[in-house]
C-alpha positions, -999 to +999 in steps of 0.1 A: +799+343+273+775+314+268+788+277+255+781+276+218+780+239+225+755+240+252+713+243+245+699+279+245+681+287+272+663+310+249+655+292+217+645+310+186+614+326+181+587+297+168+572+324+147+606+314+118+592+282+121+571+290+090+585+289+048+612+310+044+603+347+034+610+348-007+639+377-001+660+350+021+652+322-009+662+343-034+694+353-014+710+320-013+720+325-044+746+345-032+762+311-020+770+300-051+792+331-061+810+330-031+820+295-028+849+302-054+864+328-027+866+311+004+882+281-003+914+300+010+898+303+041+886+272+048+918+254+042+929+277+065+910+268+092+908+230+084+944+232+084+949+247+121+929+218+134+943+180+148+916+155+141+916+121+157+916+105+123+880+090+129+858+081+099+834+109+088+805+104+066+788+131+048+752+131+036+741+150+009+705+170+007+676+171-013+687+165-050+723+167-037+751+138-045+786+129-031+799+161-058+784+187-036+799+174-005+832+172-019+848+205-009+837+197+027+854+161+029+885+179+012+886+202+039+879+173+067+910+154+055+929+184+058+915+187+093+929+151+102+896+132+097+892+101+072+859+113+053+833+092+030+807+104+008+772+085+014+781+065-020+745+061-023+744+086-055+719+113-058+694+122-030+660+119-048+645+113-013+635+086+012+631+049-005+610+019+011+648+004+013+668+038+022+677+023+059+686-011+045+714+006+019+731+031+043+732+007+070+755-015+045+770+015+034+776+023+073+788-013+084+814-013+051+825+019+064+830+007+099+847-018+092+876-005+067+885+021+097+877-002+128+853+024+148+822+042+150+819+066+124+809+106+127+777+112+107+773+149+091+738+150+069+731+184+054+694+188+053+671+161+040+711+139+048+704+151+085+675+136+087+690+100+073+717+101+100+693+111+128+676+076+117+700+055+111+719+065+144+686+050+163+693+022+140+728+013+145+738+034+172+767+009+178+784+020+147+779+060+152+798+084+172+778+109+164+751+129+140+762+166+132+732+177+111+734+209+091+701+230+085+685+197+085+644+200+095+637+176+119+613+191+139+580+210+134+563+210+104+576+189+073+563+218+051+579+246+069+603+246+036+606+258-001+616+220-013+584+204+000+562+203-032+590+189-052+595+164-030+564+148-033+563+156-065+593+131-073+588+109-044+549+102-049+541+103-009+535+132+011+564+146+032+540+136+069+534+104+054+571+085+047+577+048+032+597+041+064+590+042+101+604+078+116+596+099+142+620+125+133+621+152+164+631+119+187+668+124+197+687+097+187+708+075+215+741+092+209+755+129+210+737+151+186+744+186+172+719+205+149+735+231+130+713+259+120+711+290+105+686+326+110+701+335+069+684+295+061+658+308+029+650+269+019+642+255+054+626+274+083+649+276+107+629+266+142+628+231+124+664+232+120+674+235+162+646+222+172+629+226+207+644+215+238+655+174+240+657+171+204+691+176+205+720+177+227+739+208+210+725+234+186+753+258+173+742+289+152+761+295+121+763+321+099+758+311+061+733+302+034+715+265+033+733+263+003+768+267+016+766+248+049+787+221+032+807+255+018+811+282+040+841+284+065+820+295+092+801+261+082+831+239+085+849+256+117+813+251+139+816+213+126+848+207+131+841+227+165+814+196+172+834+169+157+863+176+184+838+183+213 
């Protein structure tokens, strides 16, 4: 059997590295009435597990704020992890001072549990802990990212027009410096799903080098920060 944790040798077809067909889009709406109905089974799981007790930070997505995370850093404490949300409110996209905020949110974090801290960013959040990881890799144990697009095209997505639409710059064309498909200097796991109907999911894994670990999950973009198959493959690379 081959290591989930290891690199494919056989990556994903690059032709689902184009907007998601609208059948999957509309289908993630399915997330939503389902999240109600596994939260047995993800305490479950979370509560089988032995964490180290190492900070975890969560990221949320595109017009996403610490509220949607919340069921997932439930289910981390339960897991034996000491989880933060972002505290940075809600996600309206990437700021001229973005880097400068989460790296004080980082370092205050850091410092109330004495060691580097685990990032998981779902989405546009994977893409914020990718960066600041190359910022402050000192202060980072790790980046778990969870259908976030960091390679390919930035407008292989269904969130792309209104993103620039509040943002006022073009999704190639940031207010920061980035170059997103560079792995950052510690362990990296991209999370991605083939059921993703918001990003394309060849940006999500990336191509070979982008990341140390790509794990396939079985779930919604919505419910990455929901599903239990979502939480066992993170607490899978949190423990790895």
């Amino acid at each position: 059997m081959p290591d989930p944790m290891s690199p494919p040798s056989d990556y994903p077809a690059v032709a689902d590295a184009t907007i998601p067909p609208l059948g999957r889009f509309l289908a993630e709406g399915s997330a939503l009435v389902t999240w109600p109905f596994t939260a047995r089974t993800a305490r479950r799981i979370a509560a089988a597990r032995r964490g180290d007790g190492r900070a975890v930070m969560v990221i949320p997505g595109f017009l996403a704020g610490d509220p949607m995370t919340s069921r997932l850093r439930r289910m981390l404490r339960i897991a034996g992890y000491a989880p933060h949300g972002w505290g940075l409110g809600f996600n309206r996209g990437v700021t001229a001072d973005l880097l400068a905020r989460m790296q004080g949110r980082l370092e205050h974090v850091a410092r109330a549990d004495a060691g580097p801290i685990s990032l998981v960013g779902w989405s546009l959040g994977g893409l914020y802990a990718r960066e600041m990881a190359k910022l402050r890799p000192d202060l980072v144990d790790r980046v778990i990212t969870l259908g976030s697009p960091f390679s390919g095209d930035p407008r292989a997505n269904r969130a792309w027009r209104r993103y620039e639409a509040l943002n006022g710059h073009p999704v190639d064309r940031l207010p920061i410096p980035v170059d997103l498909p560079a792995k950052p200097p510690v362990r990296t796991f991209a999370l991605w799903s083939a059921q993703d109907g918001i990003v394309a999911p060849a940006t999500t894994h990336g191509q070979p080098g982008e990341a140390d670990h790509v794990m396939r999950v079985a779930c919604r973009h919505i419910d990455f920060v929901t599903a239990p198959a979502a939480l066992a493959a993170i607490l899978d690379a949190l423990e790895a």
